[in-house]
C-alpha positions in Angstrom: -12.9 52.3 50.9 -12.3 50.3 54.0 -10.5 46.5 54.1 -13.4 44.8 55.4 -15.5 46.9 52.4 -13.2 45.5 49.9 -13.6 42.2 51.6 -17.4 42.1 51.4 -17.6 43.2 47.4 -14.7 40.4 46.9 -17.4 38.2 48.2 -20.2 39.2 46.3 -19.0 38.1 43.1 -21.0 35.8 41.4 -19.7 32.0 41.3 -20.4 29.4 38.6 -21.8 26.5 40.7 -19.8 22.7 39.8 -23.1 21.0 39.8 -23.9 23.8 37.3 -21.1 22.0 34.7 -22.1 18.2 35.5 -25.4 18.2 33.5 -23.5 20.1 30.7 -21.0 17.3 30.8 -23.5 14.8 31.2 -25.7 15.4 27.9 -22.5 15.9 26.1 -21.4 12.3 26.8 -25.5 11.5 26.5 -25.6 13.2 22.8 -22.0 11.5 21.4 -23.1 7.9 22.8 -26.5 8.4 20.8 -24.9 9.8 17.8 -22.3 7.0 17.5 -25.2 4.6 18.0 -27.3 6.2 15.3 -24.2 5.9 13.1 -23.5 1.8 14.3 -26.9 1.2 13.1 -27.5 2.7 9.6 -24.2 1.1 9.2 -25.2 -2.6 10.0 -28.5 -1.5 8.3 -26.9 -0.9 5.3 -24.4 -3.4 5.2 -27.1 -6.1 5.9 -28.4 -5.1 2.5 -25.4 -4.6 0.8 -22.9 -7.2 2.1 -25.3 -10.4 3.7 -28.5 -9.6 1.0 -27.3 -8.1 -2.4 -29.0 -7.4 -5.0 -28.4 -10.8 -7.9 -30.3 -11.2 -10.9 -32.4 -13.8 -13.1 -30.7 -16.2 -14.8 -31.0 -16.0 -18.7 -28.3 -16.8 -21.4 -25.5 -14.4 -21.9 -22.4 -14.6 -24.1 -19.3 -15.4 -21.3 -19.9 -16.1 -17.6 -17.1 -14.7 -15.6 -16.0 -16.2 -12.2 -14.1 -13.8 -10.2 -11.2 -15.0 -7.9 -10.6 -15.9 -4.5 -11.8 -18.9 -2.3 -13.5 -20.9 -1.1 -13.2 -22.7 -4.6 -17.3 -23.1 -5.0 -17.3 -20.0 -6.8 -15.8 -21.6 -9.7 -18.1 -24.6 -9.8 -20.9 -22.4 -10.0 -20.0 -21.0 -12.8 -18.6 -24.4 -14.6 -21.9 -25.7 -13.5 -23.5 -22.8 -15.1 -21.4 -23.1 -18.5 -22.3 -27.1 -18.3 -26.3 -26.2 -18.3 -25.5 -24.1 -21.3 -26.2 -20.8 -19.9 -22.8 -18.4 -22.4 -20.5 -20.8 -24.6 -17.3 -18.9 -22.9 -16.4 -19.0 -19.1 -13.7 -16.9 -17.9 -11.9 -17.4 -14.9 -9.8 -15.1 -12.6 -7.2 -17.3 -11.6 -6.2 -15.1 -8.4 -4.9 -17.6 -6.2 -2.1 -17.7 -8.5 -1.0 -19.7 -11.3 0.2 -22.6 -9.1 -2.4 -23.0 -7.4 -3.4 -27.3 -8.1 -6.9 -26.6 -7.1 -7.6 -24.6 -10.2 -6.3 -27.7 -12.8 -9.6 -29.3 -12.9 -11.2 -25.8 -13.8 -8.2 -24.2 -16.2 -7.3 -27.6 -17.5 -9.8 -29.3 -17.9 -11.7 -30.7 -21.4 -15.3 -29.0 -21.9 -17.6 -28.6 -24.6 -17.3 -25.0 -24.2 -14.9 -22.4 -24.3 -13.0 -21.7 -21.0 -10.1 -19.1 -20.2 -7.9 -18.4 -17.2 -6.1 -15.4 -16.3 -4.4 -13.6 -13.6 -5.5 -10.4 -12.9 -2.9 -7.3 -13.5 -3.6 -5.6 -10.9 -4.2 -8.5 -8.1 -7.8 -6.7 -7.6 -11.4 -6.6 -8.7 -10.3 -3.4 -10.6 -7.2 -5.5 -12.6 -10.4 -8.4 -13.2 -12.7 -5.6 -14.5 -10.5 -4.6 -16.8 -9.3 -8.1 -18.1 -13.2 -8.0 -18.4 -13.8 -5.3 -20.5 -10.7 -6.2 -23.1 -12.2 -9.7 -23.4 -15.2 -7.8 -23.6 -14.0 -6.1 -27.1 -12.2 -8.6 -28.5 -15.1 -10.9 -28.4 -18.0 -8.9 -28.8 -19.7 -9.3 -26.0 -22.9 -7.6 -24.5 -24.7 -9.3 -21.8 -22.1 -11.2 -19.1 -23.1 -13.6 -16.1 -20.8 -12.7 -13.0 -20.2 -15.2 -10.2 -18.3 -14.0 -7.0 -19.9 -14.4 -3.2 -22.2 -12.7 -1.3 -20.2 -9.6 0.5 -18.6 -9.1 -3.2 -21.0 -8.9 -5.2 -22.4 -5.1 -5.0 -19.1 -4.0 -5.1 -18.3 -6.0 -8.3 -21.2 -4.8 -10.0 -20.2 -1.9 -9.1 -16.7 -2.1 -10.5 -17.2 -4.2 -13.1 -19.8 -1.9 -14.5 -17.4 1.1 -14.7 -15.4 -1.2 -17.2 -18.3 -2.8 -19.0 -20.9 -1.2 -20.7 -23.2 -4.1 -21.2 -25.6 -6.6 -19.5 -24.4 -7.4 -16.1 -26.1 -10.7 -14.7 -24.7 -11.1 -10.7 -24.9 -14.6 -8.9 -24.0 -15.4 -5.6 -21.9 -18.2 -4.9 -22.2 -20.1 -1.4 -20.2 -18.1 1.0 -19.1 -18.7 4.9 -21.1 -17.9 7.8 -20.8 -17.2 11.4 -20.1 -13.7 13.5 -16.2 -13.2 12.5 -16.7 -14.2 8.8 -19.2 -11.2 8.7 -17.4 -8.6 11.1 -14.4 -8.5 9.1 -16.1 -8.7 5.5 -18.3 -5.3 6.5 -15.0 -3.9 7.6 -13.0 -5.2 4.3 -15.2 -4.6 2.4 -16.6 -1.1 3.4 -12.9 0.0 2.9 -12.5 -1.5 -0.5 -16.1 0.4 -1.4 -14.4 4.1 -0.7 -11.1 2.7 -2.2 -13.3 1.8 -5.4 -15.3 5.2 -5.0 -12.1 7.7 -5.2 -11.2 5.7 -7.9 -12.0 7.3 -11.2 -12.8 5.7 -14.5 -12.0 1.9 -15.5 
């Protein structure tokens, strides 16, 4: 075989075109932008249900009403308000903001015509108020509990506090912040805190 044969069968080899690749590349890029959107919006979907629209409950009488902790403060006059209109005879209070905290006196301190206890939770979590929950919960016999904690909490403290008490759970909402930054970081905080409560097993 000649040069110039070897030459011309060289040449003959077939080539992959580069504009072949673009479109490739293209609906790649396409295909990962959709999928990422798809994902953005069952997540806000879901959230919007779970975080900004939770499921609460009727109102009825129950034996304790159980405020979990953490500001703002209205939370807790919620459930003193609810105690006052004579909805349990025991209110329980997650002091969380710690026992120094002045704000709480007129709540922990105060004289009512009903019973009400403060505590701070062991762990500092929902998980250390469930179970302060649930041993209150068989000392005193109870079955049917009202618990107050705002909006973005409260599925995942039905949630938890169910895995530590067997009975009636009655959720309220308490007023809660608004505004785009408020809500950003409570899907974030609290979408973390939902797997963290997940791979957590039992009580």
């Amino acid at each position: 075989m000649s040069s110039t044969d070897a030459t011309e069968t060289s040449t003959d080899e077939p080539s992959v075109p580069t504009a072949d690749r673009r479109p490739r590349w293209r609906r790649r890029v396409l295909l990962a932008v959709i999928a990422i959107a798809v994902l953005t919006t069952g997540f806000v979907t879901a959230g919007w249900r779970v975080y900004m629209h939770p499921q609460t409950d009727p109102l009825r009488p129950a034996d304790a009403i159980v405020v979990l902790g953490g500001t703002p403060y209205e939370r807790f006059d919620v459930g003193l308000d609810l105690a006052k209109r004579g909805y349990a005879p025991y209110l329980l209070i997650a002091q969380s903001t710690g026992a120094n905290d002045r704000n709480m006196d007129k709540y922990c301190k105060g004289h009512f015509t009903f019973t009400v206890s403060c505590f701070i939770p062991d762990p500092w979590t929902t998980e250390g108020e469930a179970q302060e929950i649930r041993a209150k919960a068989q000392e005193l016999g109870w079955h049917h509990i009202i618990v107050i904690t705002f909006t973005p909490h409260v599925s995942r403290a039905r949630y938890i506090v169910g895995k530590c008490f067997d009975g009636e759970l009655t959720m309220v909402a308490s007023p809660t912040p608004s505004g785009v930054a408020f809500w950003s970081w409570m899907f974030v905080r609290q979408s973390g805190s939902y797997v963290k409560a997940f791979l957590t097993p039992g009580c």
